[in-house]
N, C-alpha and C positions, 0 to 999 in steps of 0.2 A: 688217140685224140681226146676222148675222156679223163684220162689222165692229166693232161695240160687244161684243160678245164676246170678240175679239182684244184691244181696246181695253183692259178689262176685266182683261184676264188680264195686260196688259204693265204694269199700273198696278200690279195683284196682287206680278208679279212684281217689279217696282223699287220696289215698299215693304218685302216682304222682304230684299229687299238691303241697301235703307236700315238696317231694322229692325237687322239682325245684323249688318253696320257699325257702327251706332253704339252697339251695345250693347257690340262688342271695345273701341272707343275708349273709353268708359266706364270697360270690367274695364282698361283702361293707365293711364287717370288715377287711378282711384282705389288700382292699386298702386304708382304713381309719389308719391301721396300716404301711403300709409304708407312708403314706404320715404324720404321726406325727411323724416318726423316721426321715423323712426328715426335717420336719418342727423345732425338736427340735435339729436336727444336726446344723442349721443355727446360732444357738445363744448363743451366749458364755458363757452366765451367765446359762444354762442349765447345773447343775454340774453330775458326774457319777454317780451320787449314786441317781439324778431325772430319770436318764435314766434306772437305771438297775429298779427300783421302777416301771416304766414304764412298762418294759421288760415283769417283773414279773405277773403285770396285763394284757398285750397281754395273756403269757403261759396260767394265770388262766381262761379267757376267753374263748381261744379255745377247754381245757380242757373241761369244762364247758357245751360250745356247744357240742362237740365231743360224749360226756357222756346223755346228751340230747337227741340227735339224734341217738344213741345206743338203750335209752329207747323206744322211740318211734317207732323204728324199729320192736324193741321186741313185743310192742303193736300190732301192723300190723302184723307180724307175728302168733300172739296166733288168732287174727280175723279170719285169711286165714287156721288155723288149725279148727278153733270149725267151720266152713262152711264144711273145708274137711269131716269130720267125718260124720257130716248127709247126 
């Protein structure tokens, strides 16, 4: 029983880490992302259709992450069940 305890708490702890990991990678892309909508706001030869092209790669990204870190949740989660049960 001590052992799933341990178990337990190491799983605890390497979801925390995950957690606020991937939450700094998060706060980087998404000021990486305003500061290229700013950067590309400044110059005129940057036409709409480089910017929506742009846009669209922001969406896919967060997406991406978003669905990532859903998986990964799930993973953590099915750990913190198969410890429950024994």
């Amino acid at each position: 029983m001590e052992t799933a305890n341990i178990a337990k708490q190491m799983i605890g702890f390497q979801k925390s880490v995950f957690d606020n990991s991937f939450n700094a990678i998060a706060v980087v892309q998404d000021q990486t992302e305003t500061m290229m909508n700013n950067f590309m706001g400044q110059f005129p030869w940057a036409t709409e259709d480089g910017k929506k092209q742009l846009n669209e790669t922001y969406n896919y990204t967060k997406k991406a992450r978003d669905e990532f870190k859903k998986v990964v949740d799930q993973g953590y989660s099915q750990f913190e069940k198969l410890f429950d049960q024994k």
